[in-house]
N, C-alpha and C positions, 0 to 999 in steps of 0.2 A: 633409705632405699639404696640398693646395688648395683650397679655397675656392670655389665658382663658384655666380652666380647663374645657372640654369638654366630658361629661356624653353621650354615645350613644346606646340608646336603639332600639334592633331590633325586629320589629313581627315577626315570623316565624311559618309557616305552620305547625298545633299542628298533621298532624298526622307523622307514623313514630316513633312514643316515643322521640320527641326531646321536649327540655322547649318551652312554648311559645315566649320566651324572648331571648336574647342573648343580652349579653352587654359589651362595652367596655368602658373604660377612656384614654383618650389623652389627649394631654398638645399640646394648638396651639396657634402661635402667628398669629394677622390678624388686621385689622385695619376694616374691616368687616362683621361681623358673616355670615351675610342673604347671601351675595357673597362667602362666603366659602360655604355652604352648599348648593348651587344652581349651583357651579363645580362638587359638588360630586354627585348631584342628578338632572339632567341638565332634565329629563322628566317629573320630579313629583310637583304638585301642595304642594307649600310652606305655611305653616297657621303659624303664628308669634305671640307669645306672650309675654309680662314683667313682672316678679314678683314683689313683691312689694320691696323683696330684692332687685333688680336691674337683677336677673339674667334671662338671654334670652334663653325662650323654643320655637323651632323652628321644625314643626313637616312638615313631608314629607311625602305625601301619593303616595305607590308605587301600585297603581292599588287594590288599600281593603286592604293590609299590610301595616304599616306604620313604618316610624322610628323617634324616638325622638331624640334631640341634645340638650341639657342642658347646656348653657355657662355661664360659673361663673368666672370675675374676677378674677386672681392671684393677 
């Protein structure tokens, strides 16, 4: 199983006075990525990308707000 530091960037609805963004870092072992993020997001249409680094952006569209997942190798 692998290792990955995992960057998650959230939309969020800019009125209210909140940031548009919210973000966290996790540390997740998976053998996975796209199956991990498709437990966590089980309604939303998945779009999949690779950097040329190797690392895997995995964007989740929750109805016009999205969230980003950024997995980088440990």
């Amino acid at each position: 199983m692998k290792t990955y530091e995992v960057v998650i960037q959230e939309q969020q609805p800019t009125c209210g006075g909140r940031r548009p963004f919210r973000s966290e870092i996790r540390t997740v072992a998976t053998d996975d990525p796209v199956m991990y993020v498709q437990k966590l997001e089980p309604c939303c249409t998945l779009e999949v990308t690779e950097e040329q680094d190797g690392t895997l952006i995995i964007k989740a569209d929750r109805s016009g707000l999205w969230v980003r997942y950024e997995f980088t190798e440990e």
